[in-house]
VEXVO-944325 format. One record per atom (N, C-alpha, C): residue number from 1; residue in three letters; atom name; x, z, y. Coordinates in steps of 0.2 Angstrom, whole numbers, plus 2048, in hexadecimal, padded with zeros to 3 digits. Each point is the difference from the previous one (the first is absolute). Example, Ala and Ser with C-alpha at 12.3 -4.5 7.8 and 13.67 -1.06 7.14 Angstrom:
<sepas>
1 ALA N 842 827 7E4 .
1 ALA CA 7FC 800 806 .
1 ALA C 804 800 806 .
2 SER N 7FE 7FC 805 .
2 SER CA 804 801 806 .
2 SER C 7FC 803 805 .
</sepas>
This chain:
<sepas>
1 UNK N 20E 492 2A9 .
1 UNK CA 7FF 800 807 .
1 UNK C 7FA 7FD 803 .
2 UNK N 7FD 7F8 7FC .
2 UNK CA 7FC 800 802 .
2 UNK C 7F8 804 800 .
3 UNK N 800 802 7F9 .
3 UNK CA 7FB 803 7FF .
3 UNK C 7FF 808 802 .
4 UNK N 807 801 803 .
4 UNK CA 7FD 806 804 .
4 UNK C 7FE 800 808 .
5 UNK N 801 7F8 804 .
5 UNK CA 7FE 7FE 805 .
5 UNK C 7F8 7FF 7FF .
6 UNK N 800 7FE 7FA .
6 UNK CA 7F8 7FE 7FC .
6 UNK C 7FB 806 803 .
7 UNK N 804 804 7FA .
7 UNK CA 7FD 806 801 .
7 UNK C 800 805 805 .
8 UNK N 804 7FF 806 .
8 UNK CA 7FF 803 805 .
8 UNK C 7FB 7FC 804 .
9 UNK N 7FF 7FB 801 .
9 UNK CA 7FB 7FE 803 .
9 UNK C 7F7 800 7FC .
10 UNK N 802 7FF 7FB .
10 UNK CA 7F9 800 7FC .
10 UNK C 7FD 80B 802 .
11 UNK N 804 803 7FE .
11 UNK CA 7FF 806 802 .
11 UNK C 7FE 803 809 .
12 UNK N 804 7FA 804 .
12 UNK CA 7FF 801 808 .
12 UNK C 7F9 7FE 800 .
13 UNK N 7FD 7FC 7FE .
13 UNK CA 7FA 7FC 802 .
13 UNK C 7FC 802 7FC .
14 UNK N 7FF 804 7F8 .
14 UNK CA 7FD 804 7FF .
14 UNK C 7FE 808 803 .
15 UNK N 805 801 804 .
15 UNK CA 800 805 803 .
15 UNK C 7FC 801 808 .
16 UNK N 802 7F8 801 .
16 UNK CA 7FC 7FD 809 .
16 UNK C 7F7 800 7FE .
17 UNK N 7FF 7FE 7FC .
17 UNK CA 7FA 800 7FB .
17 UNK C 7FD 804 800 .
18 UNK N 803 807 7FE .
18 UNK CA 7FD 804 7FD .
18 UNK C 7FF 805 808 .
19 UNK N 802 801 805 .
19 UNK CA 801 802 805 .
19 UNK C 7FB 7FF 806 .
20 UNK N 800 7FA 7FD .
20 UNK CA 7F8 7FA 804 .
20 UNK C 7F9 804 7FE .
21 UNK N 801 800 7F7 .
21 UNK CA 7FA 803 7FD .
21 UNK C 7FF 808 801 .
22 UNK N 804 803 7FC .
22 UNK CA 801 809 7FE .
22 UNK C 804 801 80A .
23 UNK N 7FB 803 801 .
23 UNK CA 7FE 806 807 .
23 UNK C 808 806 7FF .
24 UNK N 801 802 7FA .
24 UNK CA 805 806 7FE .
24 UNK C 806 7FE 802 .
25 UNK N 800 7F7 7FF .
25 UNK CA 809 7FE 800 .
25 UNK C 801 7FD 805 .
26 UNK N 804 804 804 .
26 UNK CA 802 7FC 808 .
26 UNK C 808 801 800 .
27 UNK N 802 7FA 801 .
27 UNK CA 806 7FD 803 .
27 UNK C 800 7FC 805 .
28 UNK N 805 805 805 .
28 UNK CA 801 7FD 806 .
28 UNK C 807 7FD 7FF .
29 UNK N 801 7FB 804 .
29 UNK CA 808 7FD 803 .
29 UNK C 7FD 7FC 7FE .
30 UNK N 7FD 7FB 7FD .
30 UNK CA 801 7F8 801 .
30 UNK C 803 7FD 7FB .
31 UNK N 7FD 7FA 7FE .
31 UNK CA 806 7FC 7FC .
31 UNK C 806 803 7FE .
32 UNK N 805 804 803 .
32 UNK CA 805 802 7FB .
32 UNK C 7FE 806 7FF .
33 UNK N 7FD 803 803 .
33 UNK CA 7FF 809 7FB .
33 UNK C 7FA 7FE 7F8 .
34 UNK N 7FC 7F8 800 .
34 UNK CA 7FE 800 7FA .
34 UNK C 804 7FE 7FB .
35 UNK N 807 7FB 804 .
35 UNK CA 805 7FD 7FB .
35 UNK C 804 806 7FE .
36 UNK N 801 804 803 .
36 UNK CA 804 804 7FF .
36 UNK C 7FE 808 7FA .
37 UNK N 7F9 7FF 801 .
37 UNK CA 7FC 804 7FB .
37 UNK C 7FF 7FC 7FA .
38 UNK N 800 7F8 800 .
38 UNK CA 803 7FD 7FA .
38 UNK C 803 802 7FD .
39 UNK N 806 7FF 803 .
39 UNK CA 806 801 7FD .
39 UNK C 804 806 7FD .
40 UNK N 7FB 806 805 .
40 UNK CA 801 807 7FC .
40 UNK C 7FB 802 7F9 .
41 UNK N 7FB 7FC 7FF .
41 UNK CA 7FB 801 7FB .
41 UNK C 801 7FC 7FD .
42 UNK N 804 7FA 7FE .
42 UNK CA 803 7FC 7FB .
42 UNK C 808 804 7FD .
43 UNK N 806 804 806 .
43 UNK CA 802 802 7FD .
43 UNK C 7FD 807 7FC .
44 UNK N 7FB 803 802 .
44 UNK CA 7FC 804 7FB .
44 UNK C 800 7FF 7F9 .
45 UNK N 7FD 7FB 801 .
45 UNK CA 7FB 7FE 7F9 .
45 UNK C 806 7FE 7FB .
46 UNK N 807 7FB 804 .
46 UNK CA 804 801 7F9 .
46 UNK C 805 805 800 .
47 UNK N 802 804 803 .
47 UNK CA 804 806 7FE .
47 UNK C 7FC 806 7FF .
48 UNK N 7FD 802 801 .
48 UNK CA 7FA 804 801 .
48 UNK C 7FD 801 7FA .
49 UNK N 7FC 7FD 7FF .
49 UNK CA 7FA 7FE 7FD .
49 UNK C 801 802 7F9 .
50 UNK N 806 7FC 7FD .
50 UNK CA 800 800 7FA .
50 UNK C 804 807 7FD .
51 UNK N 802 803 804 .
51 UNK CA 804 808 7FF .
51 UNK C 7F9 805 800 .
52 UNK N 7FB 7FD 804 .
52 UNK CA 7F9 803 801 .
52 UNK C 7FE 801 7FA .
53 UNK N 7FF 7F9 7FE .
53 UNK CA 7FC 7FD 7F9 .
53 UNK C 803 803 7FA .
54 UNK N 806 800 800 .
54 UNK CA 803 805 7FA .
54 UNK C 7FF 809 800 .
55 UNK N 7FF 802 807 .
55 UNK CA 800 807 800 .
55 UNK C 7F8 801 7FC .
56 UNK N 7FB 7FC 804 .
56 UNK CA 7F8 801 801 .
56 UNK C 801 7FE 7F8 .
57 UNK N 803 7FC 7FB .
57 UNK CA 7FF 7FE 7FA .
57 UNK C 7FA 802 7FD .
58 UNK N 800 807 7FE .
58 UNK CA 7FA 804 7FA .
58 UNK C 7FB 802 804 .
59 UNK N 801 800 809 .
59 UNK CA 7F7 7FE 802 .
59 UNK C 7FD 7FA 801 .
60 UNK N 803 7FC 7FF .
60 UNK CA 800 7F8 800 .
60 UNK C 7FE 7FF 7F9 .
61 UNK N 803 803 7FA .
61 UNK CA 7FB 7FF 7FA .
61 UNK C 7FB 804 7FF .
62 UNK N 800 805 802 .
62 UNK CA 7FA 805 801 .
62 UNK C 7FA 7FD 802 .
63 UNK N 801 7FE 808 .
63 UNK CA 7FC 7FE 803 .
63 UNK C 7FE 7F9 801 .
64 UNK N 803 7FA 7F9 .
64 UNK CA 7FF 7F9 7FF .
64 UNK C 802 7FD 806 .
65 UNK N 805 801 804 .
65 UNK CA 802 7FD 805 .
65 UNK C 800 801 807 .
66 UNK N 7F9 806 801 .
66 UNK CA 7FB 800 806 .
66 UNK C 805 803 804 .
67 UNK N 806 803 7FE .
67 UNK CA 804 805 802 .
67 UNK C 805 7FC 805 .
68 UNK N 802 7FA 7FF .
68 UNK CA 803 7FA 804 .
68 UNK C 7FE 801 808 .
69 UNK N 7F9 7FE 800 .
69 UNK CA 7FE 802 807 .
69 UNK C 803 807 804 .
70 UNK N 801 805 7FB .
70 UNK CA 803 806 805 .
70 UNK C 805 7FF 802 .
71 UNK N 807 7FC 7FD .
71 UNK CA 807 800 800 .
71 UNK C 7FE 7FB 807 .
72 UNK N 7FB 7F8 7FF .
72 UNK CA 800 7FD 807 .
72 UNK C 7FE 804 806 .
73 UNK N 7FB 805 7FE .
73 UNK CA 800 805 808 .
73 UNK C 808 803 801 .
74 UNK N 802 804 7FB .
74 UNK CA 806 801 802 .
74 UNK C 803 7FC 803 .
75 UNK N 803 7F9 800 .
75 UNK CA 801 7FC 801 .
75 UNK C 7FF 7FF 807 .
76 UNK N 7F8 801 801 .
76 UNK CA 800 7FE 807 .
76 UNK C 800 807 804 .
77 UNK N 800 803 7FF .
77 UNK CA 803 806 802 .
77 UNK C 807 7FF 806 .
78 UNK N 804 800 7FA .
78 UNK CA 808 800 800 .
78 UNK C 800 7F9 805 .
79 UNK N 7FC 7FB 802 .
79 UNK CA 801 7FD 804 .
79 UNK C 7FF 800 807 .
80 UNK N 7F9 805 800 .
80 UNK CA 7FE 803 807 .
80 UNK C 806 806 803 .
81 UNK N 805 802 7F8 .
81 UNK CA 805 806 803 .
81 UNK C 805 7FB 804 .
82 UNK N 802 7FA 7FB .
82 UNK CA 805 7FC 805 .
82 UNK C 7FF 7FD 805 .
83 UNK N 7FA 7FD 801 .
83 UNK CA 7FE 7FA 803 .
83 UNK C 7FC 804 807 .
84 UNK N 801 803 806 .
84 UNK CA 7FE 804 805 .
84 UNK C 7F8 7FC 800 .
85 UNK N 801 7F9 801 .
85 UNK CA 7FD 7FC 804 .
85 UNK C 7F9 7FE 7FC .
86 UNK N 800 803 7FA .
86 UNK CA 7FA 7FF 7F9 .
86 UNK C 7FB 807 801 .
87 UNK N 7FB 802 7FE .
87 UNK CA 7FE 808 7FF .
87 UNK C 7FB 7FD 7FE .
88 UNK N 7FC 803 7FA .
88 UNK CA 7F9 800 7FC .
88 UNK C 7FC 806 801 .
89 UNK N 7FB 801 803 .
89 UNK CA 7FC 806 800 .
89 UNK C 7FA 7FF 7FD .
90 UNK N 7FC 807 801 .
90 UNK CA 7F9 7FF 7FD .
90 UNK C 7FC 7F9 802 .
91 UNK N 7FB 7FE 7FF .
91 UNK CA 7FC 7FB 803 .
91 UNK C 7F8 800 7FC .
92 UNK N 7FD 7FD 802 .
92 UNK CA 7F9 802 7FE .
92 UNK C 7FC 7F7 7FE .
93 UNK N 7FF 800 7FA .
93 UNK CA 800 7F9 7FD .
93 UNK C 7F5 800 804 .
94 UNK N 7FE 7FD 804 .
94 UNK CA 7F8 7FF 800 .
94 UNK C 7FB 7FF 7F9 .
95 UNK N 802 7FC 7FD .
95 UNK CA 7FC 7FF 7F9 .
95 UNK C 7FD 7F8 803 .
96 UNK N 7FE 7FE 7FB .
96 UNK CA 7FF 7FA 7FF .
96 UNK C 7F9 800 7FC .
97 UNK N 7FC 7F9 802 .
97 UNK CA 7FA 7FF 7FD .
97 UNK C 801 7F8 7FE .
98 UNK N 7FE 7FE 7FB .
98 UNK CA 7FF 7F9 7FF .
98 UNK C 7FA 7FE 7F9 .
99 UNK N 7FD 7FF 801 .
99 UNK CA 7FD 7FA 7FA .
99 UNK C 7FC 807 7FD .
100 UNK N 800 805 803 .
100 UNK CA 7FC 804 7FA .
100 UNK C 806 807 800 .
101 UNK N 808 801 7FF .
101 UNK CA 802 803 7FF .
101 UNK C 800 804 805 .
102 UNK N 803 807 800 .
102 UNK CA 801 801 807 .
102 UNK C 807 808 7FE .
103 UNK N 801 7FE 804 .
103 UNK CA 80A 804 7FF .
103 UNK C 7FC 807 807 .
104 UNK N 802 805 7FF .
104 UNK CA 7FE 804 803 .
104 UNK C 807 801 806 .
105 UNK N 7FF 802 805 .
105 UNK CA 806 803 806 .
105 UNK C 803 807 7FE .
106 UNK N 807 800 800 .
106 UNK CA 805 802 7FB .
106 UNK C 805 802 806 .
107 UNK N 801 807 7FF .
107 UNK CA 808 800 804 .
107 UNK C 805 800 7FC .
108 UNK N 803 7FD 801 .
108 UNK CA 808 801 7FD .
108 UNK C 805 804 803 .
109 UNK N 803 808 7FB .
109 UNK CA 804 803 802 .
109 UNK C 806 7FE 801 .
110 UNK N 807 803 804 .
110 UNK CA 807 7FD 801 .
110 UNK C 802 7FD 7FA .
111 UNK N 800 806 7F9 .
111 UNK CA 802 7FB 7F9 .
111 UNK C 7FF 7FD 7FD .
112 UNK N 7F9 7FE 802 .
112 UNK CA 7FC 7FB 7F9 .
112 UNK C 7FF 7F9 808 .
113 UNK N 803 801 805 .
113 UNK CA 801 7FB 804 .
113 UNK C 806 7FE 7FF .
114 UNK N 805 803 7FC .
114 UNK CA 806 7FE 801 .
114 UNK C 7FF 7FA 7F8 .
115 UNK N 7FC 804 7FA .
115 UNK CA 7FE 7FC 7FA .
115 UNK C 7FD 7F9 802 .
116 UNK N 7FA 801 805 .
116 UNK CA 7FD 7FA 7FF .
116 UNK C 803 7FC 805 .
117 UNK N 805 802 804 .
117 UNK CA 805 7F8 802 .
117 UNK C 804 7FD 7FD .
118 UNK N 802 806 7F9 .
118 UNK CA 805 7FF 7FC .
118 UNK C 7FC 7FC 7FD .
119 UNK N 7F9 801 7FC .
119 UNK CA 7FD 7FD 7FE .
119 UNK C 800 7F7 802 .
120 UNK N 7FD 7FF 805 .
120 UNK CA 7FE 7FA 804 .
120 UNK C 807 7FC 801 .
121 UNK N 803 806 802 .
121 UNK CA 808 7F9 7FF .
121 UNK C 803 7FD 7FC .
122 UNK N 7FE 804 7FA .
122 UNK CA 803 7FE 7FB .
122 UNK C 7FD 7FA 7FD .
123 UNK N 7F8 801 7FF .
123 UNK CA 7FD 7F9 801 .
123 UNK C 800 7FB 804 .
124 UNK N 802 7FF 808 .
124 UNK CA 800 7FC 802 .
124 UNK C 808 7FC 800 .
125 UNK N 806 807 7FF .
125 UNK CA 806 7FD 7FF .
125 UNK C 801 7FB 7F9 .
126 UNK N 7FC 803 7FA .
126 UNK CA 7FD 7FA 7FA .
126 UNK C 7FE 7FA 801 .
127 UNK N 7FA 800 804 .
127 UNK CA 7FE 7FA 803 .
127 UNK C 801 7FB 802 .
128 UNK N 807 803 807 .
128 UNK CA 802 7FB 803 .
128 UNK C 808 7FD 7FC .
129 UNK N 802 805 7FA .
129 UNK CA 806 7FD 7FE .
129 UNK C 7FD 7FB 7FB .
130 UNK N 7F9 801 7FF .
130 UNK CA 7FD 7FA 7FA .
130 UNK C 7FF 7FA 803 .
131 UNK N 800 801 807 .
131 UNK CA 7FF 7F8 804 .
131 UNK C 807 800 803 .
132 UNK N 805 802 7FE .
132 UNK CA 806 7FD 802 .
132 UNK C 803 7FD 7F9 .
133 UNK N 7FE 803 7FC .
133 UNK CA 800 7FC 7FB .
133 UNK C 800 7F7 7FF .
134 UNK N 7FA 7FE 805 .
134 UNK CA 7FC 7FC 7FC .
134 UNK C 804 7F9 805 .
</sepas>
């Protein structure tokens, strides 16, 4: 119990995070429509997920893993289907310059926007469980 309370918060506040930055992910209602999209995307990851990662199995060895990411779009998919109050759509990343490098201005379509949130949460849900750790 506790560590699903863990994990609903850690995935609310990844999600409040990612909402601030990525333009695509807007959630309205407040405080509880992010706790509550916690809650729905924690129970995701543990029933969900692992029934995901069994079907995806041999494109998950195919593709050394990379294939994970589509099951977490899926994923958040199935949460925007539950969740009214969540919706991902295209968005258009500016591009970055720093030090020399320079990332060019990039749209992102609806599905490879539903990837890189999948992506970034997954990271930052990593993140903040490594500091609750400590």
């Amino acid at each position: 119990m506790k560590s699903l309370l863990r994990n609903t918060l850690i995935n609310a506040l990844s999600l409040f995070l990612l909402a601030q930055v990525i333009s695509g992910l807007n959630i309205s209602g407040g405080f509880i429509a992010y706790v509550l999209a916690g809650f729905c995307l924690t129970l995701l990851f543990l029933v969900l997920k692992p029934l995901l990662n069994l079907i995806s199995l041999p494109l998950n060895a195919v593709t050394l893993g990379l294939f994970s990411f589509i099951t977490n779009g899926i994923l958040f998919y199935l949460l925007t289907v539950f969740i009214p109050n969540v919706s991902i759509s295209s968005f258009t990343f500016k591009g970055a310059n720093y030090a020399g490098f320079i990332i060019p201005k990039v749209e992102v379509s609806t599905f490879f926007a539903f990837i890189v949130i999948a992506l970034l949460q997954s990271f930052l849900f990593a993140f903040f469980k490594w500091i609750a750790k400590k």
